[in-house]
N, C-alpha and C positions, 0 to 999 in steps of 0.2 A: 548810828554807824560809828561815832566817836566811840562809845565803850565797847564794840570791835575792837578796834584799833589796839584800844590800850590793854584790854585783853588779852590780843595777840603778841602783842609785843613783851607783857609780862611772861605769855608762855617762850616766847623766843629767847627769853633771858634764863628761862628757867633750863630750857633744853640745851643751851649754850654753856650754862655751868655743869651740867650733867654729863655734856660732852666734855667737857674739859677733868672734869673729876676721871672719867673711863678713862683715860687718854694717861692721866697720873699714875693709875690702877696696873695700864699695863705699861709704863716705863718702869714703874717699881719691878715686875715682871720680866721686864727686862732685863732688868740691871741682875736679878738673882740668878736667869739663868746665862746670864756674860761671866759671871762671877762662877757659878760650878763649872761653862767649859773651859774656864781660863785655870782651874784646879784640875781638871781633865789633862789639859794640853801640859802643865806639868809633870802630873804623876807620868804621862804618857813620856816625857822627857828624859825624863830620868830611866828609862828601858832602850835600852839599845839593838834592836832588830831593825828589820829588810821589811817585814808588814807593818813595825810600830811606825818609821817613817808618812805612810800614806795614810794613818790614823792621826800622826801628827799633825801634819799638813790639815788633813781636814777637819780637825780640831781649832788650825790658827782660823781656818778660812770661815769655820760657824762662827767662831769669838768676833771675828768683825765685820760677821753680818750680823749680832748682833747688836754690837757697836754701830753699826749704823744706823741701827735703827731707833736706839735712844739716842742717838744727835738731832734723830728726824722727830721723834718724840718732843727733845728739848727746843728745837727749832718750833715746833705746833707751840708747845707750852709759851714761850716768850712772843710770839706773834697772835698770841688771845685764839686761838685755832684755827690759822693761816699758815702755809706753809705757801716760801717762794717758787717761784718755777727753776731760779736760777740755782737751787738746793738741789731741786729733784734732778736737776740737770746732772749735777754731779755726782747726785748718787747712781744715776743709771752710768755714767764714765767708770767708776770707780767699782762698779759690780761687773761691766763687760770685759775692763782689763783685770781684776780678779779672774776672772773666768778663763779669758786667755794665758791666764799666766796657769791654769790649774791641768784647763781641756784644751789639750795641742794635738786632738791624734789626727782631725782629717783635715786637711791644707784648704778646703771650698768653705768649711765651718767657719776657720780661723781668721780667713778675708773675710767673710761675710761681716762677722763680728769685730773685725778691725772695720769695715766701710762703713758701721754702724757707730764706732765708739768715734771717727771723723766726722761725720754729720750728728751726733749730739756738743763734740765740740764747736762745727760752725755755730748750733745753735747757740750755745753760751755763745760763742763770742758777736753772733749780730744782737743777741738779744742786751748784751753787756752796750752795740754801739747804739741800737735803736729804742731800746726801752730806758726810758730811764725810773730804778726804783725809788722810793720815796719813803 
């Protein structure tokens, strides 16, 4: 049953760097296509119309969801392939007020989605008094 163990454990280490290479694979992935829409959102800048606005816009809005997701990348990579809860916390914050700042048309959406982005705040902040991370 001992060389189980160590067996297992060799593949655990095996798959854990495997994981960690995929994870490098697509930050780099990321990072290329942060970089062409942030070329996008230029070229798109320098045109001055009434539709290139709402192109623009959702040019800034893909650029930093892009960006969030190599922070969330860099986050896995520097915690050996853990990510916090109190990360994910903010990035769900920080996607639902994008969102509100983008989609304002129906007034029951836009509570909703505010009552949501106040209850992942309580969350961060009981989880900030009652967890403590290490």
């Amino acid at each position: 049953m001992k060389k189980f163990y160590q067996w297992a454990d060799k593949i655990g280490a095996l798959l854990q760097v495997l994981s960690l290479i995929c994870i490098s694979l697509l930050g780099l992935a990321l990072i290329y296509f942060m970089v062409d829409e942030l070329i996008t959102v230029v070229k798109i800048s320098t045109v001055t119309t009434a539709t290139n606005y709402y192109l623009l816009l959702e040019g800034v809005v893909t650029f930093f969801l892009f960006f969030e997701f190599v922070a969330m990348v860099i986050n896995i990579l520097r915690n050996g392939g853990h990510i916090s809860v109190n990360f994910l916390l903010g990035l769900g914050i920080t996607a639902l007020v994008r969102w509100l700042i983008t989609e304002h048309e129906k007034s029951l959406d836009d509570l909703i989605v505010s009552l949501a982005v106040l209850a992942l705040v309580g969350s961060t902040i009981l989880l900030a008094k009652f967890v403590h991370e290490d």
